[in-house]
C-alpha positions as CSV (number, residue, x, y, z in Angstrom):
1,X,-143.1,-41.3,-68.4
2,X,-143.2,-37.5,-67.0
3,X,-140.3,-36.8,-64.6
4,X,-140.8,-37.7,-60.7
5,X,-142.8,-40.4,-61.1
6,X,-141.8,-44.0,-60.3
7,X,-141.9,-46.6,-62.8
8,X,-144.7,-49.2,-62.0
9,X,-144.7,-52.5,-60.8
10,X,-145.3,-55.6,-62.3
11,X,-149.0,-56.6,-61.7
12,X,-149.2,-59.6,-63.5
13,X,-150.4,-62.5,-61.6
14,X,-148.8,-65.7,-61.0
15,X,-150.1,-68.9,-60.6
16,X,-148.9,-72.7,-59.6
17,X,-150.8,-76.0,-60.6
18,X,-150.6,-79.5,-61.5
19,X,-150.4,-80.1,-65.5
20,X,-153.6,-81.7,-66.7
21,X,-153.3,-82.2,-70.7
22,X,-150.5,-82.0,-72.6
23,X,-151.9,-83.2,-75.8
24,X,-152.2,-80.3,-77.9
25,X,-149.8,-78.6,-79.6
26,X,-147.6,-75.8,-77.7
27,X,-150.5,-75.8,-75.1
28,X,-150.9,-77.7,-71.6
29,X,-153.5,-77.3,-69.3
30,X,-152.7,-76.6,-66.1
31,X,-155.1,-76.8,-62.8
32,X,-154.3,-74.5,-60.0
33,X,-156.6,-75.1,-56.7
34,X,-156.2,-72.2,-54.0
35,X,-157.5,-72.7,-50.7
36,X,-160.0,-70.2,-49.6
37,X,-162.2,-69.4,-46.4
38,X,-165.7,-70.0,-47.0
39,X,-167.3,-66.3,-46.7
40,X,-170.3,-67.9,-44.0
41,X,-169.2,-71.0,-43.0
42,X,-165.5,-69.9,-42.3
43,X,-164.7,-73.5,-43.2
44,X,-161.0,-73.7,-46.0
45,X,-162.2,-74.7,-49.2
46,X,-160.7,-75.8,-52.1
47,X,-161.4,-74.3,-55.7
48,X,-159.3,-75.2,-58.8
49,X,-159.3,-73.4,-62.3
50,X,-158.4,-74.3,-65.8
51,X,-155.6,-72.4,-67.4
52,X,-154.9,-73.0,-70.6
53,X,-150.8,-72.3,-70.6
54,X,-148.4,-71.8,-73.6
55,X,-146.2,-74.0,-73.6
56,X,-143.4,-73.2,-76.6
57,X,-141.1,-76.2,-76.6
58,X,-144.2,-78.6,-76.1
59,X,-141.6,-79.7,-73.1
60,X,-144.6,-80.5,-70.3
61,X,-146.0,-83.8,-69.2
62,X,-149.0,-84.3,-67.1
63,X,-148.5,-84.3,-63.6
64,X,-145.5,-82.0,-63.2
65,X,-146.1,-78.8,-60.9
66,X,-145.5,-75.8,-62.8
67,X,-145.4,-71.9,-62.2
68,X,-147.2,-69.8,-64.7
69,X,-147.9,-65.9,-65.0
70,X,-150.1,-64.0,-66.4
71,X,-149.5,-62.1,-70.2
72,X,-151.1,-60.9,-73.3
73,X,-153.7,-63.4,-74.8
74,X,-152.1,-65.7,-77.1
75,X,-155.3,-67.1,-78.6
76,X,-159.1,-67.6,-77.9
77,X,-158.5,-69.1,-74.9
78,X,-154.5,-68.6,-73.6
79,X,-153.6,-66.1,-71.0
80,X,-150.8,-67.9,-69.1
81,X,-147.5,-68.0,-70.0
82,X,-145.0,-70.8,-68.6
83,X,-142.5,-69.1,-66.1
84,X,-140.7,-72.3,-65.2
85,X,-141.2,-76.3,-64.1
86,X,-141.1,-76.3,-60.1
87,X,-141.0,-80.5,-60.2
88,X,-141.3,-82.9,-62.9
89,X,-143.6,-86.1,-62.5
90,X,-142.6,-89.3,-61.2
């Protein structure tokens, strides 16, 4: 880093959803649904994504609420990282 220049800031996104699958291993899927205003219609609409999350201590269950961020791909299909459990399901 050349002098006089500020160090940059973490871009990584983060993300929260709903745990979906749990079943394989180190690996839960998570769905995260933002709400977004329809670009015509100006009507709030819903849109949920897949993430495929890794999940080191295999400690999720489905329905707990989760935070995940963004990092380095894992495998084929894992971006996310888990950042930490918000709630645990009932």
């Amino acid at each position: 880093m050349s002098e006089g220049s500020e160090p940059r800031s973490n871009r990584r996104k983060v993300r929260e959803g709903v745990v979906v699958s749990d079943r394989m291993d180190k690996t839960a899927i998570v769905e995260a649904t933002e709400r977004v205003r329809h670009p015509r219609y100006d009507k709030t609409v819903q849109r949920a994504t897949r993430l495929a999350v890794h999940d080191a201590d295999n400690e999720l269950g489905v329905g707990d609420l989760v935070r995940v961020a963004e990092t380095r791909p894992r495998s084929k299909t894992k971006r996310w990282r888990l950042v930490e459990i918000v709630e645990r399901a009932k």
